[in-house]
C-alpha positions as CSV (number, residue, x, y, z in Angstrom):
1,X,175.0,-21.6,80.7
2,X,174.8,-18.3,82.5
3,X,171.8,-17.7,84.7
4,X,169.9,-14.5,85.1
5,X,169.2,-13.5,89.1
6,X,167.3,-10.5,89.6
7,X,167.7,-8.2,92.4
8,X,164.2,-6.8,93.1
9,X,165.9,-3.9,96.2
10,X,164.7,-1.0,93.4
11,X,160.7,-2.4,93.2
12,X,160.8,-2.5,97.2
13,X,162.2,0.9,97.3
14,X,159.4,2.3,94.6
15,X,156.9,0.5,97.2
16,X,158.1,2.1,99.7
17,X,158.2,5.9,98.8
18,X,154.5,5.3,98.8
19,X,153.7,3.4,101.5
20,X,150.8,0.6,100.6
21,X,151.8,-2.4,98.4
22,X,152.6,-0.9,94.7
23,X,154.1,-2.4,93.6
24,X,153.6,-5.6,94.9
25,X,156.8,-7.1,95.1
26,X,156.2,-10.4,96.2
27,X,153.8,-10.9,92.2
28,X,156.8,-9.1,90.7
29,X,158.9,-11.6,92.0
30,X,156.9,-14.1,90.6
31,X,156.3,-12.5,87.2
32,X,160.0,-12.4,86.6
33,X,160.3,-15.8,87.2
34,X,157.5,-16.1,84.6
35,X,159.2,-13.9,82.2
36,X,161.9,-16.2,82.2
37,X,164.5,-14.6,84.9
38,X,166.5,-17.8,86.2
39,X,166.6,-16.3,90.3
40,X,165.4,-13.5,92.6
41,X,167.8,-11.6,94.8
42,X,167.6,-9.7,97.3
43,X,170.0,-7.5,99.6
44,X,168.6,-6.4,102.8
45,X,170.2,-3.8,104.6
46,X,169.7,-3.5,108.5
47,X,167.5,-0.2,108.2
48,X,165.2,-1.8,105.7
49,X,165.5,1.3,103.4
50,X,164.1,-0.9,100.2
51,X,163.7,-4.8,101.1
52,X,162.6,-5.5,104.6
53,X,163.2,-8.8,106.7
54,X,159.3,-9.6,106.4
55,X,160.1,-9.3,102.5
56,X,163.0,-12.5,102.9
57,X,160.7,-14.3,104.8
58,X,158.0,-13.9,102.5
59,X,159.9,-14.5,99.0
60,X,161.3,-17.5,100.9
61,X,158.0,-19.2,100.3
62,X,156.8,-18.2,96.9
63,X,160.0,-18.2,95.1
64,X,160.4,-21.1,92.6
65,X,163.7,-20.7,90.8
66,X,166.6,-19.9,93.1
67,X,166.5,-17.6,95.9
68,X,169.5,-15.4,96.6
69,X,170.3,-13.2,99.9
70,X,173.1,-10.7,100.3
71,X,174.2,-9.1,102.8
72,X,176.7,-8.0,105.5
73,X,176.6,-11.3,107.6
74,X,175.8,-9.0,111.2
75,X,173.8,-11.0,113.5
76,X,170.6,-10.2,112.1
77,X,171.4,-11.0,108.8
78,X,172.8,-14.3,109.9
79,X,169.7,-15.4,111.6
80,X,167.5,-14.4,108.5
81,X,169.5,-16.5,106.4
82,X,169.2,-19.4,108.8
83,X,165.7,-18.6,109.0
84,X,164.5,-18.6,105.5
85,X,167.5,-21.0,104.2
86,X,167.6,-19.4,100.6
87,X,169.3,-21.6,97.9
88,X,172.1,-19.2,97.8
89,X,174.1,-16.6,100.4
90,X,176.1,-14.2,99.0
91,X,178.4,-11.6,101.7
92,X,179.0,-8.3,101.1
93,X,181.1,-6.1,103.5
94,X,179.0,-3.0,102.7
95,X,179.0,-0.3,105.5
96,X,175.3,0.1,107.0
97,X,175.6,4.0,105.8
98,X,177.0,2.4,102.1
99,X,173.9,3.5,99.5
100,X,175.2,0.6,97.6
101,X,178.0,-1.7,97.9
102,X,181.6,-0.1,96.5
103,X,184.2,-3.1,97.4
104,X,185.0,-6.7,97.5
105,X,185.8,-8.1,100.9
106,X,189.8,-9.2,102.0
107,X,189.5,-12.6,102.1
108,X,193.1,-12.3,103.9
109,X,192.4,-9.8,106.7
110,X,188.9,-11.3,107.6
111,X,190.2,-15.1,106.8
112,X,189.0,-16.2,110.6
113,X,185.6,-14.4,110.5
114,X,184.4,-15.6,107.3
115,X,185.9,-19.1,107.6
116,X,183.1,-19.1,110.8
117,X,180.2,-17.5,109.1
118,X,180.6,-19.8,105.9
119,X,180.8,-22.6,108.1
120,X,177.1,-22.2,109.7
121,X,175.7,-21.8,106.5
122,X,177.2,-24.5,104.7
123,X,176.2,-26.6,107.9
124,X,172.5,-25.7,107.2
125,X,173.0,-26.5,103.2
126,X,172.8,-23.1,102.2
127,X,175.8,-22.6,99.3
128,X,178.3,-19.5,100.0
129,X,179.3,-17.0,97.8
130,X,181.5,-14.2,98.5
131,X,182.0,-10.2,96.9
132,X,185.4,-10.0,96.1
133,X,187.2,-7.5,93.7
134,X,189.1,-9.4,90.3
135,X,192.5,-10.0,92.7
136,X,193.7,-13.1,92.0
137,X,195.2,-13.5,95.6
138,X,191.8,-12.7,97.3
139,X,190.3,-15.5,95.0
140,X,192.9,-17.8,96.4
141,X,191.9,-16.5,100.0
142,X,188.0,-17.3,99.0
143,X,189.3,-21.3,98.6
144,X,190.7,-21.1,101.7
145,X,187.9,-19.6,103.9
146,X,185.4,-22.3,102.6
147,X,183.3,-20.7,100.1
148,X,181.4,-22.5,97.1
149,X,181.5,-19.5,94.4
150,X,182.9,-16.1,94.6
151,X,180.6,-12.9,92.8
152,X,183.3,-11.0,90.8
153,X,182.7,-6.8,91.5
154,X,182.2,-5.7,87.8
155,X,181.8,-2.0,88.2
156,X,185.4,-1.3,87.6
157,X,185.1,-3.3,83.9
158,X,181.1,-1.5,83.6
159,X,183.4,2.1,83.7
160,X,186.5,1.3,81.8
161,X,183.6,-0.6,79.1
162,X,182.0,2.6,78.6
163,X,184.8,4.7,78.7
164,X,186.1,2.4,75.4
165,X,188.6,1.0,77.5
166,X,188.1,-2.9,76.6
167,X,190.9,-4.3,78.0
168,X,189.0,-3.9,81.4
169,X,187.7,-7.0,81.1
170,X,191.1,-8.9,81.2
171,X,191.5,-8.7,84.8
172,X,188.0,-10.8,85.2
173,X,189.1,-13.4,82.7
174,X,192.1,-14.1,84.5
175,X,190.4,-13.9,87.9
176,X,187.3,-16.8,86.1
177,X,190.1,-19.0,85.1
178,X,192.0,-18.9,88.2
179,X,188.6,-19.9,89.9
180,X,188.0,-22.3,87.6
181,X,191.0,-24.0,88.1
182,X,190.9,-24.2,92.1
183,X,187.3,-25.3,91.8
184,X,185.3,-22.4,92.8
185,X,182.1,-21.3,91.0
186,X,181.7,-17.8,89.4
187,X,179.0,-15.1,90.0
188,X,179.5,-11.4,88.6
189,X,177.6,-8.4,89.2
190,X,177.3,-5.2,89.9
191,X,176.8,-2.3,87.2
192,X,176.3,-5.0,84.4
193,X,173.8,-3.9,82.0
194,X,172.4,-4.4,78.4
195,X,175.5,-2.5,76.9
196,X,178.1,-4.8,78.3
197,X,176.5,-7.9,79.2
198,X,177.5,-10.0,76.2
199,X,180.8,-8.6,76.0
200,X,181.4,-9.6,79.3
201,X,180.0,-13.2,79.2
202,X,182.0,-13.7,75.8
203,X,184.8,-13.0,77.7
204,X,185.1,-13.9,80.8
205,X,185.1,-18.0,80.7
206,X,182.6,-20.2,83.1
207,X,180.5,-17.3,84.8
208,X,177.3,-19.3,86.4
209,X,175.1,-16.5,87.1
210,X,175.3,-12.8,86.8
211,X,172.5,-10.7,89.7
212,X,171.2,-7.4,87.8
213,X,169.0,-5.0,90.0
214,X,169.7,-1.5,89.2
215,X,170.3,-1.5,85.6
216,X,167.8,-3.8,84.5
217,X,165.1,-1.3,86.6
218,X,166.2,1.9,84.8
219,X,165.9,-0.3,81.6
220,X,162.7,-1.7,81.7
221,X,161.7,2.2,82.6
222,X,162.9,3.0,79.5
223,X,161.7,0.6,77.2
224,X,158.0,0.4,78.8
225,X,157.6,4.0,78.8
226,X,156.5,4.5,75.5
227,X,154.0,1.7,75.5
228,X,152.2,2.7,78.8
229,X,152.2,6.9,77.8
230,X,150.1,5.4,74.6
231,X,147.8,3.1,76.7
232,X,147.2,6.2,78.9
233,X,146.5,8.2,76.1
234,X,144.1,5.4,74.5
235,X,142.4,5.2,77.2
236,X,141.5,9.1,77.7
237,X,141.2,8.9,73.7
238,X,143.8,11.0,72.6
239,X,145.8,8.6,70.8
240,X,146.1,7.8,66.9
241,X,148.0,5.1,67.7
């Protein structure tokens, strides 16, 4: 079974346009959990544009389902991780100017620096996972650097899937069986969303989790819109509704 992990950046970054505490992230948090949502992620970036470091350390301690921190694993990072010892640690090599993150890492090329970094947190029982684009070599470099699960890239499938292009999904089917077969877990994200979520998960074999931020956001917008324009207008009593 597939779990649902939600990244929560987008109701920090509503919070903070604002200033104050709305929403409050840390009750959104656990509503989702109540709702039904299977983790909570998060991805801090070092200039604390939407979730800040106070923010890991305080979902650290109310989260009940699984946890999830991604990040570039600089320094800081690192020591939040060790700090608030989440359930999960994904890496990402985003650039600190990246708005969001746009590539997978080369297992290859960094084989020495993330063979060390996975090492400490697998010494404090934290499990690894590592952003990697659908190359079947890189996934092969991911066994060899030490991590428990990779998190497949999906926004090249997400644009060839709305473009029509179906076959987009092939490449992730062969990367999930290739992982499946040297005995690393599958996570996917990235650009996932109610239009291509089942396609994907009927097609690419043994995914264990999918993280959804962005999409799921814009989507709840959209289909709680209607619902709070009529309580609003209820409420002033200008509704017939």
């Amino acid at each position: 079974m597939t779990k649902l992990s939600v990244n929560i950046n987008k109701i920090a970054t509503l919070r903070n346009a604002r200033g104050g505490n709305m929403p409050n992230l840390l009750q959104t948090a656990k509503d989702i959990e109540h709702f039904g949502g299977q983790g909570i992620t998060i991805h801090p970036r070092p200039d604390e544009r939407h979730i800040r470091y106070q923010d890991a350390r305080d979902l650290s301690k109310i989260v009940a389902t699984e946890f999830n921190i991604e990040g570039n694993p600089i320094p800081k990072f690192i020591d939040l991780v060790l700090e608030t010892r989440p359930a999960q640690v994904t890496l990402v090599p985003d650039a600190i100017t990246n708005i969001t993150s746009n590539a997978g890492w080369d297992t290859l090329t960094h084989k020495s620096f993330l063979t060390e970094v996975i090492s400490e947190f697998k010494r404090n029982n934290i499990r690894t996972s590592i952003f990697v684009d659908p190359d079947l070599n890189i996934i092969e470099g991911a066994k060899a650097i030490g991590a428990d699960r990779i998190e497949l890239y999906t926004e090249a499938f997400a644009e060839g899937y709305k473009k029509g292009n179906q076959k987009a999904v092939n490449i992730y089917k062969e990367s999930a069986l290739l992982a499946t077969k040297i005995d690393l877990g599958i996570n996917a994200g990235h650009d996932l969303s109610l239009d291509n979520i089942q396609y994907f998960l009927e097609n690419v074999p043994n995914v264990l989790e999918v993280s959804i931020g962005h999409a799921l956001i814009c989507e709840s917008l959209y289909l709680g819109l209607e619902n709070v324009v009529q309580m609003y207008l209820r409420k002033m009593g200008l509704s017939n509704k």
